[in-house]
N, C-alpha and C positions, 0 to 999 in steps of 0.2 A: 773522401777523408782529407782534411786538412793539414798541411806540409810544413815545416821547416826544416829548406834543406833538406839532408837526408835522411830525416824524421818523420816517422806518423805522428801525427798528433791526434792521441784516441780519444782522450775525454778532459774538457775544461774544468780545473780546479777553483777557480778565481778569476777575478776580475774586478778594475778599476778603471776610474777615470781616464788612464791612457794606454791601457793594456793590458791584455792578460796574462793568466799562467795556463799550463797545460800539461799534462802527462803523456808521453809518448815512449815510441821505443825505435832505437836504429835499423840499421839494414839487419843486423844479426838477433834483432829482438832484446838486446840489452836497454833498462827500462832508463828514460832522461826524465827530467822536468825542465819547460822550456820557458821563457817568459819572452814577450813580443808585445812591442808597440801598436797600440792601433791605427791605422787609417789618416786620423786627424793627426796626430802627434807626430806620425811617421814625415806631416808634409810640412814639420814645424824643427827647423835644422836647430834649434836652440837644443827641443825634445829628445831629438834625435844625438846631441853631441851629451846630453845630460845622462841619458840608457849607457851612453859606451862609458861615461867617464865611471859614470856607478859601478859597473862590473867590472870594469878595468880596476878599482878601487877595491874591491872585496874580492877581485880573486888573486890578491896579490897580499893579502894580511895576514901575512905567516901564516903562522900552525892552525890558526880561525879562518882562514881562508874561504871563501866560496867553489867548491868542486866543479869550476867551471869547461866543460869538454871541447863544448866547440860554441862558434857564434860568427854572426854577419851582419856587421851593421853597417853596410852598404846594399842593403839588400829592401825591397820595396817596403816590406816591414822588418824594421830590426829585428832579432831576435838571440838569443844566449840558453846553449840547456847543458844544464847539471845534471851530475850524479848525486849520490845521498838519497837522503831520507824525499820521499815524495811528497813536493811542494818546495823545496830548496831555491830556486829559481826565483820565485816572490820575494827575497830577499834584496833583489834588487827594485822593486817597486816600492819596499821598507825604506828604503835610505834614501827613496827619494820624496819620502815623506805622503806617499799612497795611502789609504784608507783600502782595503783586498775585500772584497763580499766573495763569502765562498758561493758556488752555483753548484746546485743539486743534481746527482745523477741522476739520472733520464732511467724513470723507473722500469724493470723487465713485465712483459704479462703474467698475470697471475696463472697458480700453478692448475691443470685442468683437476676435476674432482676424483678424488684418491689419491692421489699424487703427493709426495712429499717435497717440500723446496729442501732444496741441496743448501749444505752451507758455501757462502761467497770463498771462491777462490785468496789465498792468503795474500797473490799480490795482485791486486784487478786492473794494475796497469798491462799485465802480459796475460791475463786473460783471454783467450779467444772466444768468447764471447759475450766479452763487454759490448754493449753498446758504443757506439760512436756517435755523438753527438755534434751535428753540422754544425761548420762556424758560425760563431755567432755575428749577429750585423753590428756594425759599429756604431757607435752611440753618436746622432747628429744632431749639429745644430742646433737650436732652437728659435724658430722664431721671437722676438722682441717686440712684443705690443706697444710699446710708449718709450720715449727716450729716456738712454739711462745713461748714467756718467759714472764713472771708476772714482772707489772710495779707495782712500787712504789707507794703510796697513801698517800695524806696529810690529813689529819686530817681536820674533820671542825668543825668551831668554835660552840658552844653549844649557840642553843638561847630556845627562851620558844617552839619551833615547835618540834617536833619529831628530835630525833640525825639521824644521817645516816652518814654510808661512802661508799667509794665507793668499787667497787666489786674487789676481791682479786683473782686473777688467780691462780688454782690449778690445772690446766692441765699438761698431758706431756706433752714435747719438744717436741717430736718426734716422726714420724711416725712408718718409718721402723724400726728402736729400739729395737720395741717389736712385729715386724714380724706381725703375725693372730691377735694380739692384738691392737682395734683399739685408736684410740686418741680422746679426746673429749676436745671442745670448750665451753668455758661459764657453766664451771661448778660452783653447789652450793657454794659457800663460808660462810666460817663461816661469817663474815661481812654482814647483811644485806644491800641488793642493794636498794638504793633510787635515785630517781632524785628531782625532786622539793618538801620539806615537805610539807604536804596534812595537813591543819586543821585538828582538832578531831572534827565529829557531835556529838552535845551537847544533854546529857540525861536528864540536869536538868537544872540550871540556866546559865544564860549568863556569868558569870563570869569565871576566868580564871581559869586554873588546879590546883589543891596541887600543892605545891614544890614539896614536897617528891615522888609524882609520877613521874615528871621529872626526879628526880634525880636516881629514881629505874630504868627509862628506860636507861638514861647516863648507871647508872652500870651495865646494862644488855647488852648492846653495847660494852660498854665496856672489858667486861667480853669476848664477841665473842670476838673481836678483838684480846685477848688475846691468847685464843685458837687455833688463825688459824697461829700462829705463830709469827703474829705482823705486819699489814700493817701501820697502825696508832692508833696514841694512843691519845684518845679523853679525854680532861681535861673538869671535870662536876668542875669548878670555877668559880667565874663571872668575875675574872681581868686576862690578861696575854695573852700571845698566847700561841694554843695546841702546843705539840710537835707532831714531826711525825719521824717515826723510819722505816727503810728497813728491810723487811725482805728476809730469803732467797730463791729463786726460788724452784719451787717444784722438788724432785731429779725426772731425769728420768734414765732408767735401760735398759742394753741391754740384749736379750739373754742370754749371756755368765753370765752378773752377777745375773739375776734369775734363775742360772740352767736348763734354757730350752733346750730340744733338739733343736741342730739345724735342722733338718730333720723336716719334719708332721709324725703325728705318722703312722706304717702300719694298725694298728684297733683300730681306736678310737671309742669311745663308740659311740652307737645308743641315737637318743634322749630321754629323759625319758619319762615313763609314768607316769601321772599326781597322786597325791594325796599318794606319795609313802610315808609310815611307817617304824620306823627304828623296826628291828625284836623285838619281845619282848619274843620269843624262845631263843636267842641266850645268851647262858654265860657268866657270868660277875664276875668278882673280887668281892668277899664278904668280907667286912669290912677288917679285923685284919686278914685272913685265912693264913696260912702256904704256903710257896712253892711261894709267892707272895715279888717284890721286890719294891719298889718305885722309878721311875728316876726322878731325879732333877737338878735343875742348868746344864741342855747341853749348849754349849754356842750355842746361837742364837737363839734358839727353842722358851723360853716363855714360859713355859708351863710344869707343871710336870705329870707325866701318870705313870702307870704300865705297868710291864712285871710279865711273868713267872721267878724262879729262875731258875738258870742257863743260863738265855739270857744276853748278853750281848749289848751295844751300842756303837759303834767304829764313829766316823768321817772319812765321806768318802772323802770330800769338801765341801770348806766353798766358796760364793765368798761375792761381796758385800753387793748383795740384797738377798742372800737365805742362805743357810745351808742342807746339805744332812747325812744322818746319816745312817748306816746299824745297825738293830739292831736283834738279835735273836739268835740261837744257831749255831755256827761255825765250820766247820771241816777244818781247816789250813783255808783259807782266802774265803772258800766260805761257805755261807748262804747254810742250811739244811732245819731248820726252821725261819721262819722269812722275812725279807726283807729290805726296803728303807723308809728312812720317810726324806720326804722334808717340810722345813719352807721355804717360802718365800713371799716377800713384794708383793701387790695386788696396782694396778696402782693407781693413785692418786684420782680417782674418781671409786670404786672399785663394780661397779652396776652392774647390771642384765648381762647387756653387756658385763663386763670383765669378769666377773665370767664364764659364759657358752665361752668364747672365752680359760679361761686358762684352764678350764676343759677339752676343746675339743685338747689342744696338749697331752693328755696322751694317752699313748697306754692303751687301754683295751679291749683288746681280739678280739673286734669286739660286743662286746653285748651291750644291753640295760641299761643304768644307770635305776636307782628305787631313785627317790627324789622326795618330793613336793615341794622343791624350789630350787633354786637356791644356794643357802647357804648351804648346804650339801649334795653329792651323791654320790652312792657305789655301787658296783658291785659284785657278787659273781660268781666262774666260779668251776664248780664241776670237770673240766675234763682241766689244763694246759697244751698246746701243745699234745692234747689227752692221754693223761697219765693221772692215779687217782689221782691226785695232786690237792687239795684244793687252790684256791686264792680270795683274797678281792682284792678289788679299792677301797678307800675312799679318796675323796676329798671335804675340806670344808673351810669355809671362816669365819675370826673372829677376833676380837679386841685386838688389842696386852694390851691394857691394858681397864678398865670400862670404863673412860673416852673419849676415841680416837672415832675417826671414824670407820668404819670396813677396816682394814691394811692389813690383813695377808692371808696368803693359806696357809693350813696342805695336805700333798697329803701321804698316807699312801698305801704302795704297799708288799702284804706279799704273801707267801705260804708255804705250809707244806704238807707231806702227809697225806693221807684221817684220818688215825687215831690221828692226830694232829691237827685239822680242827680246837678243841676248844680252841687253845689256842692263835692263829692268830685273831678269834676273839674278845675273851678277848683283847686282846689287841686295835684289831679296837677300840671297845667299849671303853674302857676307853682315846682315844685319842679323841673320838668324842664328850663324855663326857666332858672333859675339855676343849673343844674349841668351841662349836657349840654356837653359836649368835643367841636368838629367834628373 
């Protein structure tokens, strides 16, 4: 049975584009309704800061308030559950301008012959025995047959229902593009997707909302709107028409300008095994120590890290979307110690799927990556091209700045001889360090 927190979650009320609702009951059987991000949106920090600002909004609107108990939205999938009337919780998918399909109980066997059916328990949330219905799989991606480009969006007019606009295309263009790299359709937008505003079910009197809640959901909308770069721009005024603003199509990137090979690799990594830990043996840059240098400001990178002294970092190629850097100890133009560190851009919707797609174009020996997610993995090889030659692989995935989506790929490719082992990883380590996304 599926969990939040210290919740059963017995049976799915609803469900939308980026999460559902749920009925459940606590440790002591007191019945909640829960509502929880899904999957995609959870990995989408815009989605994720738009859930908390919503319920922090309505469970703070006086005597209308949302009966909000508990919630955690640092938690893999957010999630917030209520008391009240059951279904109360979807109130927060309301104000974010959600479209709710209720989903059908999962009907009992029929009664054997003679038997009369009981009537349904008055409340079937603390039923024992309701049905439980397994969670359900999260709604992916979709493939894109043919390039498509993000259309324009007007702005709609603010009345007293829930704001919404409509949905903001941030997919690539294009297929071929990005080679093993696939394209996705209808992805998350910062814009909450709505079709027809959906009343709010009422906790207390009949009468109408605060203002101020209103206008906290406008600026919360508002707010996305902003952030996804600008499909329209919603005026929380009561006179005038909104404006509406174009913005621009999501860039897409070929090969050539993410420094991909053109080629498949000859040994790309084996798939990981599950629940992989980054070493907690391995040596690390302490504080202030001697013989330690700081790099900053590379152009393109993002990102400041340590080397060893006397390593150096040269630019090898820049194109549009990436940056390659050789950084380590030099004899005339080739690497002794050290190796290649690539920045580059991670597709416009940068999830499970692309990740393990850009991972899979690098050469790595042939072995096993060691990750428990997707978000960071690495490889260690004691023996390069069977010679005693120390090598790392690490490649990881992260936010070019707090705010953003997750944008980026660091891919860190070094070696050294066996007696120099610890200083390629010092180095992993503090690039993994500054860049890894929990």
């Amino acid at each position: 049975m599926p969990t939040a927190g210290p919740y059963r979650l017995e049976r799915q009320l609803s469900r939308c584009e980026v999460g559902d609702v749920w009925s459940g009951a606590g440790e002591r059987g007191r019945p909640v309704t829960v509502a929880r991000l899904n999957e995609l949106a959870s990995a989408d920090e815009r989605w994720r800061g738009a859930f908390q600002a919503a319920a922090e909004a309505l469970g703070q609107a006086g005597a209308d308030r949302l009966p909000v108990t508990a919630s955690d939205h640092a938690a893999e999938r957010p999630w917030v559950a209520c008391s009240g009337p059951e279904g109360s919780a979807a109130e927060i998918f309301t104000a974010l301008g959600q479209t709710l399909e209720p989903v059908a109980p999962v009907p009992g066997p029929p009664p054997a012959a003679g038997e009369t059916t009981a009537e349904p328990p008055a409340d079937p949330v603390r039923a024992e025995s309701a049905p439980a219905e397994p969670e359900p799989p999260t709604i992916p991606f979709q493939a894109v047959p043919r390039p498509a480009s993000a259309q324009p969006v007007s702005a709609q007019p603010v009345s007293a229902q829930p704001v919404s606009a409509q949905p903001v295309s941030a997919q690539p263009v294009s297929g071929d593009s990005m080679s093993n790299l696939p394209a996705f359709g209808n992805p998350i937008s910062a814009v909450p997707v709505s079709a027809t505003p959906t009343s709010y079910p009422r906790t207390a009197d009949d009468g109408p909302r605060p203002d101020r809640l209103l206008l906290l959901i406008v600026t919360l909308v508002s707010l996305l709107v902003g952030a996804a770069g600008g499909a329209a721009v919603v005026a929380a005024t009561g006179g005038g028409e909104p404006a509406a603003t174009a913005g621009p199509a999501p860039a897409t990137w070929t090969d050539a300008q993410l420094l991909l090979p053109s080629t498949p690799p000859a040994a790309p990594g084996l798939p990981p095994a599950p629940d992989g830990e980054w070493p907690e043996d391995w040596p690390t840059f302490e504080g202030q120590e001697s013989g330690v240098r700081d790099v900053t400001d590379l152009d393109g990178v993002g990102f400041d890290f340590r080397i060893p002294e006397g390593w150096s970092c040269v630019l090898a190629e820049k194109a549009a979307a990436a940056v390659h850097y050789r950084c380590g100890i030099f004899a005339g133009e080739t690497v002794t110690t050290g190796g290649d560190l690539f920045v580059r851009a991670c597709p416009a919707v940068c999830d499970d799927a692309a990740r393990v797609a850009l991972r899979q174009r690098e050469e790595a020996w042939g072995l096993r990556w060691t990750s428990g997610t997707s978000l960071r993995s690495w490889i260690e090889n004691p023996e390069v091209d069977g010679k005693p030659t120390y090598g790392v692989l690490y490649v990881g995935f992260w936010r070019g700045a707090p705010e953003e989506v997750l944008n980026r790929e660091v891919v860190l490719r070094m070696t050294a001889p066996a007696a120099a082992a610890a200083e390629v990883r010092k180095v992993a380590d503090t690039v993994r360090d500054r860049t890894y996304t929990q």
